[in-house]
N, C-alpha and C positions, 0 to 999 in steps of 0.2 A: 606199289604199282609204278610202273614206269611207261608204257606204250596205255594210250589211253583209246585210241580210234576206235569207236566201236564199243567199249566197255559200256557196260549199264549199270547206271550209277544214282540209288534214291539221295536223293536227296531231302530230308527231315527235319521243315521249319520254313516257311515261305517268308522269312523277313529280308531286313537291310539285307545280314551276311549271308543267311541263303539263296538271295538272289544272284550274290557276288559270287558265292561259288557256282549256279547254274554257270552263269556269266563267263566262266572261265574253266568248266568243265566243258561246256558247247566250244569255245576257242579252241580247245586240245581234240575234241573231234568227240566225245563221248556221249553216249544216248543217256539222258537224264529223263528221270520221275521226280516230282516235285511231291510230298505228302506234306498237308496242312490240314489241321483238323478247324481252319476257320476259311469256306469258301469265298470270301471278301481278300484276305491276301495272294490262294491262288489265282484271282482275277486280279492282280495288280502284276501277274508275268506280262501283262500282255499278250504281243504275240507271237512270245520267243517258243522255238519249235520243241517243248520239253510235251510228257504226259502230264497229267495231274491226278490228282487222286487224293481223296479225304482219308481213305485208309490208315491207322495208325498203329495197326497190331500184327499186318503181315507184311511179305516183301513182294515186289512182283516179279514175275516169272524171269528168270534167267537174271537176277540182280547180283551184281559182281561189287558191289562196294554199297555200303551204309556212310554217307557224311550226314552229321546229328549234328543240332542244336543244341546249345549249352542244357536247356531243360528236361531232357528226355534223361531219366534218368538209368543206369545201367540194370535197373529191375523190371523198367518200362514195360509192357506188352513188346512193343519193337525191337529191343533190346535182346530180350528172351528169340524173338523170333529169329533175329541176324546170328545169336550165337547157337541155333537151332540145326539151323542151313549151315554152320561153318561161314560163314558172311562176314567180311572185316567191318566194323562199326567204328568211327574215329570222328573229332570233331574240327573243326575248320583251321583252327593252327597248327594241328596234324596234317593235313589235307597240306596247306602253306609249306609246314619244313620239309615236305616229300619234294613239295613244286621249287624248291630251291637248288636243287640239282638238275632242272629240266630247263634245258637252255633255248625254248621255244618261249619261258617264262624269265627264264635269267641268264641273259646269254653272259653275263659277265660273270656264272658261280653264285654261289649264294650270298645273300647279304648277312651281317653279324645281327645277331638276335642278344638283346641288352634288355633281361626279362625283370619285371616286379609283379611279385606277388604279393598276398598276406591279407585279417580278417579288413582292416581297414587302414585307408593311406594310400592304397593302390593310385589313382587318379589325380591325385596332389601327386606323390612322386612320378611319375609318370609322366608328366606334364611338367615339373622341374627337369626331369633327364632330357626329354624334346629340348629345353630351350639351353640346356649346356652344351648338349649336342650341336645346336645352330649357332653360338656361340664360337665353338670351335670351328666352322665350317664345314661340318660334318653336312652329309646329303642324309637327310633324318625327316623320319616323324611317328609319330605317337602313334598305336593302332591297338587291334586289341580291343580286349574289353573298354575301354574308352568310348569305342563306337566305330572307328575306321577299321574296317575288317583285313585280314593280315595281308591276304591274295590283292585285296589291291592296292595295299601298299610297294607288293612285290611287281605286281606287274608294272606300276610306273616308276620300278630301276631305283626305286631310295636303296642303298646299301647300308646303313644303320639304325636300324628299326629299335625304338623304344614300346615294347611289348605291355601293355598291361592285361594277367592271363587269372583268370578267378580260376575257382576252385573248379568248379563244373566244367570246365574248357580245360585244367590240367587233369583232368580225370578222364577226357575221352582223348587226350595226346599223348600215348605209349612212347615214343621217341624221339618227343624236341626235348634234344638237348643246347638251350640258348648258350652262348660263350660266357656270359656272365649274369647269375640272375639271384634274385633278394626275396628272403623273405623277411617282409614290416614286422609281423607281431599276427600272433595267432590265438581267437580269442571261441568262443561258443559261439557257430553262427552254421547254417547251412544244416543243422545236424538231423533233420526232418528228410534232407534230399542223402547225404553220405550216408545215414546209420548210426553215424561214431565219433567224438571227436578223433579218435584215430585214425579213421578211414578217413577223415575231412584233412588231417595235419600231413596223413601220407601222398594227397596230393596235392599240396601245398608246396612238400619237400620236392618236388618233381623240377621245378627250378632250378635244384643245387645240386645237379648231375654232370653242369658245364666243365668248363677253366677254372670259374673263378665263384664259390657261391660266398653271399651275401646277405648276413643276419642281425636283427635285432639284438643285441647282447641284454639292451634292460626289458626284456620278456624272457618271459623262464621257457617258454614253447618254443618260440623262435629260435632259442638260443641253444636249446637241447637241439633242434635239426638240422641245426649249423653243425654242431658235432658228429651228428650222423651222417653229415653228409658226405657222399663218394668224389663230389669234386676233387681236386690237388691241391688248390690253394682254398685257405677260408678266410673270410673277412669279417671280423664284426664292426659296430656302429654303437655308439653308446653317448647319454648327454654328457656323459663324465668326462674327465680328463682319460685319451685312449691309451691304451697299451702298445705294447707293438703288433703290429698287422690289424692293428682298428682305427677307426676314423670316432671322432670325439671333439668336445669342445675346452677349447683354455682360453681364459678371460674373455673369454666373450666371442671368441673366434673359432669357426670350423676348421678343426685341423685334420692333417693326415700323418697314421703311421705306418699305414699298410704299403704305400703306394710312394713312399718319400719321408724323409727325416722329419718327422713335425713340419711339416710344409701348410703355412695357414691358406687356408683356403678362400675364406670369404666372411665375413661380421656375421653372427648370430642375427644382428638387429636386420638387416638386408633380407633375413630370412621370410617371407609370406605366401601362408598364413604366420603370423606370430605364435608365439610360444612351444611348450612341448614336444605335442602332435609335428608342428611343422617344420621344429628342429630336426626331428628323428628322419624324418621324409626327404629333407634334405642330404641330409649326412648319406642315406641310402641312394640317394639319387648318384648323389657326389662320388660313393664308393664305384656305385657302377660306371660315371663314366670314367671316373680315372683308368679304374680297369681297362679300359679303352684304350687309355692312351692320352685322354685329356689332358690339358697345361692349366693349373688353377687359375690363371687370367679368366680363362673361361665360363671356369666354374663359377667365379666370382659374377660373371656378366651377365650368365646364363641365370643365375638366381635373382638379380638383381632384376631382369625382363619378365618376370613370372607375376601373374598377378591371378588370385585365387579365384575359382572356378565358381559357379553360382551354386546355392545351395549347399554352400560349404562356410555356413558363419555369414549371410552376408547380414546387414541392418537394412533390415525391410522398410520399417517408419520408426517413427520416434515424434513422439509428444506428452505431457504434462510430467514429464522425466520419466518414461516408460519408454522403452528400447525394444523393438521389438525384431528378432534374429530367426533367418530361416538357416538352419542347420537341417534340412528334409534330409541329406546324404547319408545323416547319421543310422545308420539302418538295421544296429547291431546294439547291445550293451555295449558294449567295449567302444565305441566310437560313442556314442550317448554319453558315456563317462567323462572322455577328452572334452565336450562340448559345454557340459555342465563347469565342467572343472576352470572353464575360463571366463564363469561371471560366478560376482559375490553373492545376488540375491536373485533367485529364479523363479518365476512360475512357469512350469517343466509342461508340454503339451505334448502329449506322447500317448501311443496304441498305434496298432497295426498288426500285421501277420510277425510273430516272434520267431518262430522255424523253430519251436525248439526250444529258446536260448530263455534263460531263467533272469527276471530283475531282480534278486531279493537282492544281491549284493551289490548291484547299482545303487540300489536306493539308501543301503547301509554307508554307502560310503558318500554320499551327498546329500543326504535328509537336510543336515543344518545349512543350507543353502538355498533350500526349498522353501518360498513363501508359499504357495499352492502347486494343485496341477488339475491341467485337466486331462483327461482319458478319451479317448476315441478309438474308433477302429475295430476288428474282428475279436482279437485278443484284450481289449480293454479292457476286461472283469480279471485279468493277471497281473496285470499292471495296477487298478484299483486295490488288488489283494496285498501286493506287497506293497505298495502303499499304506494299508490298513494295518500290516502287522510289523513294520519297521518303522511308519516315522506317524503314528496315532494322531499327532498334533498339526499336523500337515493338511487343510481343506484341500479337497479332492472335489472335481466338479466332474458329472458323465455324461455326454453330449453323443451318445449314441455312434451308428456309425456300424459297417462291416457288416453283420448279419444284420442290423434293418436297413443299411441304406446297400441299393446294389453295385455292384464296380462300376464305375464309370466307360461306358463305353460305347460305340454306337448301335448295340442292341440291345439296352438299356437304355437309364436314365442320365444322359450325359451330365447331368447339371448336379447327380448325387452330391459328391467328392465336395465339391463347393461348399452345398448348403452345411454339410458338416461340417468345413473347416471355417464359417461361419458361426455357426455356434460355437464351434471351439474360440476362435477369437473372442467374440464377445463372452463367452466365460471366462476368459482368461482379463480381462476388461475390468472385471467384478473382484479379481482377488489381485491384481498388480498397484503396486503405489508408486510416486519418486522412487528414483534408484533403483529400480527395480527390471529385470528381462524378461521379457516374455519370448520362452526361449520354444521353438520346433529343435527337435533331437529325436524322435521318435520312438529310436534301440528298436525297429520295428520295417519290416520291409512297406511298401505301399499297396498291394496289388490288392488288398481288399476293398479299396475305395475309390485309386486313382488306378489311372495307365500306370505311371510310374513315381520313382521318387521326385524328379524333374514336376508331374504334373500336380505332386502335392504341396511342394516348397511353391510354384506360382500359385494355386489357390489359395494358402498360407498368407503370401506376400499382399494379392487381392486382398483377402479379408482384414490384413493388418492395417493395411492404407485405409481403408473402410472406416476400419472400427475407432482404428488411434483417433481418429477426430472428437472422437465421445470418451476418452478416459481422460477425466479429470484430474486437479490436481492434488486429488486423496482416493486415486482408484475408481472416478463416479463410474457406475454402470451405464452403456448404451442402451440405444433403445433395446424397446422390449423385441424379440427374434420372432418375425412374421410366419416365421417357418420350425415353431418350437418342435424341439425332440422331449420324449422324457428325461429329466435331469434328478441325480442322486447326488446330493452333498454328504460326504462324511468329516471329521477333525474332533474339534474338540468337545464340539455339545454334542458328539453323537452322531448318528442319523437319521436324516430328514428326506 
């Protein structure tokens, strides 16, 4: 679409980025419907002159464009409906790469799109490219699944947008193709809303259509659709010493060979978050802005400014040598893994919505690290299970949660989410000694208990500061929980 005056345009999802596009759908002149199936966000338009409508399984009358919410899935009633009528359905970074040719939005052209994808990493690299970006004196900023929605990034004239785009949002964008864009690493996640891991990986691969695409090489997934991909140029990233046309690390230094003769980049040790995970994220961040154009002065300075994001590792409290880390972000197996993987002695607090995504092989690969765990959330009796049949020896504490306690919301019991991550603490209280983490990783979305992942790492962090005052210095248990759930001990005498 390019003449908007007058188009009728639903729009599907009354949040932040649906607002933003009424917001700059009404600027270009177009008649907007707003469909929310929660009448509390349609009354947060105000009273901007759109329709409203709770409707979510038909279109109204003479509707000329579907822009969708990352949630609506493409099986949706809606979905079905717009591909009914012959009705374009697209989601708001679609919406954005159209509005990059419309000089009412961009009078200066479009801005360069510098896209990261993948199951996790997204947000960490993401937020590394922003700050190399500003680094170099680039006119930048982060948008995207991050939270600042693309459109208005676009409208206030940034020309080098660091994109972070999930799966769900490259799945309703048929044709941004960003000039340079990464996929992290692709692991089981989502596969409840795709169908597949293949339909989840194919629009993943959606990224690497640019200039320049950008992959994982030590992921076997990633790395297969780096090869597939139609880009011209490929780049991989790897912790090893790189090849040519990959970025990699030697003695301790992020190098490049894609982009310059070994040209080092920046210390490994500068790197944060530390280890692994945040090596990789780096290196990807770094590929992409060289792709750019970047001078490693940059790069170097740009990493060096970054300091990790909440909910991503931080240390909540800490006392009688008990550490206690909110990792809420981890929202996957595959990031649960990275999480686990960077402490020696864990008691692991996890459950939530899984999408899908199977723990036996989390748990295989980290049982001997595991002093206990506790379980919570919708899916807790999956977690419990492999638990049960992979690491036996392992006390497992169930503090409820998910189908007894209801989402936190405000038409609900706002204070659920808490009281359970309450219990969870003080179980986790009862099997932690010295030296030991008391770790949030979940491998599990939040929405069965909390708003979001955001709202479960602070509850987390609340009942840590709480609890740590009452774990002694051999584990003692806090008080007794005013607010008891039923609890299931399994390990090694059995169950009780």
């Amino acid at each position: 679409m390019t003449a908007w005056h007058d188009r009728h345009v639903l729009v599907a999802g009354a949040r932040r980025t649906g607002v933003s596009v009424v917001d700059v759908l009404r600027y270009l002149g177009a008649r907007v419907t707003v469909a929310d199936g929660d009448q509390a966000q349609l009354d947060l338009l105000g009273d901007r002159p759109v329709a409203r409508t709770r409707e979510l399984a038909a279109l109204p009358d003479g509707c000329d464009l579907v822009v969708t919410s990352p949630g609506f899935r493409t099986d949706s009633p809606l979905a079905l409906a717009a591909r009914a009528a012959s009705v374009p359905m697209v989601g708001e970074p679609e919406l954005a790469w159209w509005l990059g040719d419309d000089p009412a939005i961009c009078p200066d052209g479009p801005p360069r799109w510098l896209a990261v994808t993948g199951t996790n990493g997204k947000t960490t690299t993401t937020t590394m490219l922003e700050a190399i970006l500003r680094a170099a004196g680039e006119d930048t900023v982060a948008c995207g699944n991050i939270g600042l929605p693309i459109v208005d990034a676009m409208r206030a004239g940034h020309r080098v947008l660091a994109v972070e785009l999930s799966s769900f949002q490259l799945e309703w964008s048929p044709s941004v193709r960003p000039f340079a864009g990464a996929v992290l690493n692709l692991a089981e996640d989502h596969l409840d809303w795709h169908g597949s891991m293949a339909a989840y990986g194919a629009a993943k691969a959606r990224v690497l259509r640019g200039d320049v695409a950008v992959a994982g090489l030590d992921d076997r997934e990633a790395a297969a659709l780096l090869i597939a991909a139609p880009a011209p140029r490929h780049v991989g990233f790897t912790r090893g010493e790189p090849g040519p046309g990959e970025l990699g690390i030697v003695d301790g230094h992020l190098v490049d060979r894609a982009f310059g003769d070994a040209v080092p980049l920046a210390p490994a040790a500068d790197v944060a978050p530390p280890g692994p995970p945040g090596e990789l994220n780096a290196l990807a961040a770094a590929a992409l802005a060289r792709a750019h154009g970047v001078a490693p002065e940059a790069v170097a300075a740009g990493l060096r400014a970054v300091a990790p994001g909440p909910h991503r590792g931080a240390v909540v409290a800490e006392a009688g040598g008990v550490r206690w880390v909110d990792d809420s972000k981890a929202t996957n197996p595959h990031a649960a893994a990275a999480s686990l993987a960077a402490h020696p002695r864990v008691v692991w607090v996890a459950g939530g919505l899984l999408k899908g995504a199977d723990v036996g092989e989390l748990v295989v690969a980290h049982r001997d690290r595991l002093a206990g765990a506790v379980v919570l959330g919708r899916d807790r009796d999956r977690v419990h299970a492999a638990l049960t049949r992979h690491a036996p020896e392992v006390p497992v504490l169930d503090v409820g949660g998910g189908d007894d306690e209801p989402v936190s919301d405000d038409r609900q019991d706002p204070d659920a989410g808490m009281r359970g991550m309450t219990r969870a603490a003080r179980a986790a209280a009862t099997l932690a000694g010295p030296g030991d983490t008391v770790l949030l990783a979940p491998a599990a979305a939040s929405m069965d208990m909390f708003r979001d992942y955001a709202a479960r790492g602070d509850a987390f962090a609340a009942a840590a500061r709480s609890v740590a005052g009452g774990v002694g210095p051999h584990g003692a248990a806090s008080p007794p929980d005013p607010d008891p759930a039923p609890e299931t001990v399994s390990g090694p005498g059995g169950t009780a």
